[in-house]
KOLFIKE-85275 format. One record per residue (C-alpha): chain; x, y, z. Coordinates in steps of 0.02 Angstrom, whole numbers, padded with zeros to 5 digits. Layout:
! KOLFIKE-85275
ch_x_y_z
A_X_Y_Z $
...
***
This chain:
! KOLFIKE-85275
ch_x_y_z
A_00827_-01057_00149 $
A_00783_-00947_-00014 $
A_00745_-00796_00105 $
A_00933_-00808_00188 $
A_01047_-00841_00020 $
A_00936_-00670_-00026 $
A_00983_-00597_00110 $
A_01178_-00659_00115 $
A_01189_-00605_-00060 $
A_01122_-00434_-00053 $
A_01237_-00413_00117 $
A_01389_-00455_00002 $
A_01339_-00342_-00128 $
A_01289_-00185_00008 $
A_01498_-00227_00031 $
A_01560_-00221_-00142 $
A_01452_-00094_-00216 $
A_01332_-00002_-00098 $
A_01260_00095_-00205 $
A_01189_-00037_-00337 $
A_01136_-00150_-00169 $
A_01029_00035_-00112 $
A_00959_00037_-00301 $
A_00918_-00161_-00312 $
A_00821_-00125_-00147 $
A_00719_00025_-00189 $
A_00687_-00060_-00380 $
A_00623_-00245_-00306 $
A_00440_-00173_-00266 $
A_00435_-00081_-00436 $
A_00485_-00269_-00518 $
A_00376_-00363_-00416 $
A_00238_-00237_-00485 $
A_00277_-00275_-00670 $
A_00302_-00458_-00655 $
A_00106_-00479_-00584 $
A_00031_-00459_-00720 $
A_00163_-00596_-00821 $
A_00118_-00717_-00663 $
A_-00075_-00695_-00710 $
A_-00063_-00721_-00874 $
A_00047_-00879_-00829 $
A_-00069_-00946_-00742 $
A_-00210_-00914_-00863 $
A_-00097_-01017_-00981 $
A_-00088_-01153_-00857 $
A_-00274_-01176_-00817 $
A_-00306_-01174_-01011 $
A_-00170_-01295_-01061 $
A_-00254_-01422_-00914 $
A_-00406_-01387_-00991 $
A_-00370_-01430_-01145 $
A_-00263_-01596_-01085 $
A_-00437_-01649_-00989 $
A_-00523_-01603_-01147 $
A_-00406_-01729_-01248 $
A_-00427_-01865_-01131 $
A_-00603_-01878_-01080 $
A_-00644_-02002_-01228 $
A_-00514_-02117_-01151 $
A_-00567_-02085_-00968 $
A_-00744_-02120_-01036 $
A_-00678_-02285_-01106 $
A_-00612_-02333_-00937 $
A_-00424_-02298_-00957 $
A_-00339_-02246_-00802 $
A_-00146_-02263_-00840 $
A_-00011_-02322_-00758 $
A_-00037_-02325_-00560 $
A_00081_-02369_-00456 $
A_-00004_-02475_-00339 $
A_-00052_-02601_-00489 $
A_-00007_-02756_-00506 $
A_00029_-02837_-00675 $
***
């Protein structure tokens, strides 16, 4: 559904103003290219901050606290 409101959108803009629709197509591959290394270090981020939050919590997991299920009765 993401793929065809791309599409739709850069149809309507190839109507209203060709010539920024021709640049936006031959400048996507160039911005894909920069934004790999921002998705890299994002992820990098990601896998630390878990890290750290597993870090954090092992005295409590080692304690036997496993949080709110919902399959739990009270």
């Amino acid at each position: 559904m993401k793929t065809l409101l791309v599409i739709v959108g850069w149809c309507l803009l190839l109507v209203m103003c060709w010539p920024l629709a021709l640049l936006a197509i031959v400048l996507w591959p160039f911005v894909w290219l920069i934004s790999l290394p921002l998705r890299l270090v994002g992820i990098t981020l990601d896998a630390l901050f878990a890290l750290l939050r597993a870090l954090l919590f092992l005295p409590a997991r080692l304690f036997g606290y496993r949080g709110s299920s919902a399959g739990r009765a009270s």
